[in-house]
C-alpha angles and dihedrals in degrees: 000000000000140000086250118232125347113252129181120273116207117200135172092286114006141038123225104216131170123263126285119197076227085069082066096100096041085047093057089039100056091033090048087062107089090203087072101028090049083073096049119086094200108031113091124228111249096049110188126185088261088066091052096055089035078066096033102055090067095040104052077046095080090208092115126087090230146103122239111169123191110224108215140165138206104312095037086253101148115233099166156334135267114192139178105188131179105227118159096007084297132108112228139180138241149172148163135181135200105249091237088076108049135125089023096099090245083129095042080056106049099039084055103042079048101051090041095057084043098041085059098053097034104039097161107041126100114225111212124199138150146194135214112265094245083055098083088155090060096044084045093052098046085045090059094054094043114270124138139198120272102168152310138253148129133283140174123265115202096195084053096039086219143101103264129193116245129190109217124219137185132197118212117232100258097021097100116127111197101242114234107248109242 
């Protein structure tokens, strides 16, 4: 079973689209920041436009079961994802933001508006994530939609080159609080 075609999501302040092979050089410019990669298991350091379109061909595709939003605001100019991918057999969350746009709630707001649209297709599925344990603004932010902690472990991150703990976290079908938009 899957959550069906990925459609845009309007908020307050930003609107979720699908990919475009354009968002190629916002991509590499966000992703090239290791401000922002140090937080990503599976993105490499350095990050380069080629990796962007090596991720956005099957994507834009449409061929895969998951969700990759593109967080923009205002003008389209993309300043993040939001996914919901099936890996394992298990749904799981994820999310990055250009640093330019911290601390204003932007991610609070697109992580709910996500698992909202994905919580009403999908009623009775659990959606798993995790952050590394140096990353409180991402727990925080997971806590405040509903996740909790399942465990912790170590995985590897490909931007550190090192293993990396990670708190784990689940959300039970049914348990998502709408965050309140900054």
């Amino acid at each position: 079973m899957t959550p069906g075609s990925l459609s845009v999501i309007t908020t307050d302040r930003l609107v979720l689209r699908p990919h475009r092979l354009s968002d190629a050089d916002a991509i590499a410019d966000t992703l090239s920041d290791f401000a922002v990669t140090r937080m990503l298991a599976r993105v490499p350091a350095p990050y380069d436009r080629q990796d962007a379109l090596d991720w956005l061909v099957p994507v834009t595709a449409g061929s895969m079961p998951d969700w990759q939003f593109a967080i923009t605001a205002g003008d389209d100019a993309h300043i993040g994802v939001v996914s919901v991918e099936l890996r394992h057999g298990l749904w799981h969350l994820g999310y990055w933001l250009n640093r330019y746009y911290w601390r204003r709630g932007y991610m609070s707001e697109a992580v709910s508006a996500v698992l909202g649209r994905f919580s009403r297709r999908m009623p009775e599925i659990a959606v798993h994530s995790g952050v590394f344990a140096d990353n409180p603004a991402s727990l925080k932010l997971q806590e405040k939609l509903g996740f909790r902690m399942t465990g912790c472990s170590e995985i590897y991150s490909f931007a550190r080159n090192t293993m990396v703990t990670h708190v784990e976290t689940m959300l039970k079908p049914g348990a998502l609080q709408q965050a309140r938009i900054a």
